[in-house]
VMD Tcl script that draws the C-alpha trace (Angstrom):
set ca {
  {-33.24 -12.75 -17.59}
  {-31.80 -11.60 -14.08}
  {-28.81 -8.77 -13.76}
  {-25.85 -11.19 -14.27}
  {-26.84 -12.53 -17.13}
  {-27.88 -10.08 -18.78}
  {-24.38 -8.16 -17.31}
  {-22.73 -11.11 -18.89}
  {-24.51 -11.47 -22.44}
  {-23.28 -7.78 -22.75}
  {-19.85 -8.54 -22.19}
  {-19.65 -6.30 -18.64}
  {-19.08 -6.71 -15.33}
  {-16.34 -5.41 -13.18}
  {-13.81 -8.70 -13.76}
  {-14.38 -8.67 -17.27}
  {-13.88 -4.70 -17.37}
  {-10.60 -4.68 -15.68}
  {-9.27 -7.59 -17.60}
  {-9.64 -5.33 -20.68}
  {-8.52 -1.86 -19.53}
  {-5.53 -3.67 -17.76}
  {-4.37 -6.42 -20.25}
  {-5.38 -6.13 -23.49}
  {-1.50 -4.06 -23.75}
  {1.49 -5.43 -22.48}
  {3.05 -1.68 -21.39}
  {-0.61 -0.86 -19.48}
  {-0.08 -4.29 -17.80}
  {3.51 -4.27 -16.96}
  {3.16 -0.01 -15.63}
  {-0.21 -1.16 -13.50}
  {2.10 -3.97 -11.76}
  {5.52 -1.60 -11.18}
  {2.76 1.18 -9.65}
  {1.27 -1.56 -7.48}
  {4.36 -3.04 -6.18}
  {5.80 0.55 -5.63}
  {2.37 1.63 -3.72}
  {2.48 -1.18 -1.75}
  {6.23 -1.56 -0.61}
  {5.39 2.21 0.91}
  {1.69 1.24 2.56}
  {3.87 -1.84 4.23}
  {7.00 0.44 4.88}
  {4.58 3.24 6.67}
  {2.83 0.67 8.69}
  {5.48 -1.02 9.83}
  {6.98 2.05 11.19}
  {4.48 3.20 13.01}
  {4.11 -0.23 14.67}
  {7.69 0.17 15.58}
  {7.13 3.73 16.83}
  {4.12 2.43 18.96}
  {6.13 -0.54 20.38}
  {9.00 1.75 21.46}
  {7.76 4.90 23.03}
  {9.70 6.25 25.52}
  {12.90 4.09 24.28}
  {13.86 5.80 21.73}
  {16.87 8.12 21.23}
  {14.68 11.03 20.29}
  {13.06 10.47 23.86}
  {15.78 11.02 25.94}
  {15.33 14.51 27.05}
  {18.76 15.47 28.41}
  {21.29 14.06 25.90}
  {25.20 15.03 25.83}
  {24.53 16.57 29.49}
  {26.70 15.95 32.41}
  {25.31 15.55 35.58}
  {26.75 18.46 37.72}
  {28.98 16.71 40.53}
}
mol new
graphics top color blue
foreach p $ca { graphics top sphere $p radius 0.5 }
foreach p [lrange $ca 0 end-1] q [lrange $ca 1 end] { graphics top cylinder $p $q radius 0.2 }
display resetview
């Protein structure tokens, strides 16, 4: 008998595992997918700033060194 089936005639593997821990309750199912969504929404929201921060060097209103200065005439 190789690894998965014997993995499988015990009931394991990682699939199997998860499917129990994660949605054998309705609460543990429904927290697991607000915790994902919110962990997500800020991986996307902190990458996509930073690619907007890389795009825009230099153009950005934090860049401009001199601001609310008149130029002496």
């Amino acid at each position: 008998m190789d690894s998965t089936t014997a993995r499988r005639a015990r009931g394991g593997g990682l699939w199997e595992g998860l499917y129990r821990v994660l949605m054998r309750r309705n609460s543990v199912y429904v927290t697991v997918v607000v915790a994902g969504a919110f962990a997500g929404e800020r991986m996307v929201d902190y990458g996509v700033h930073k690619l907007w921060d890389y795009n825009n060097a230099g153009k950005k209103y934090e860049d401009i060194p001199v601001l609310g200065q008149r130029q002496s005439e």
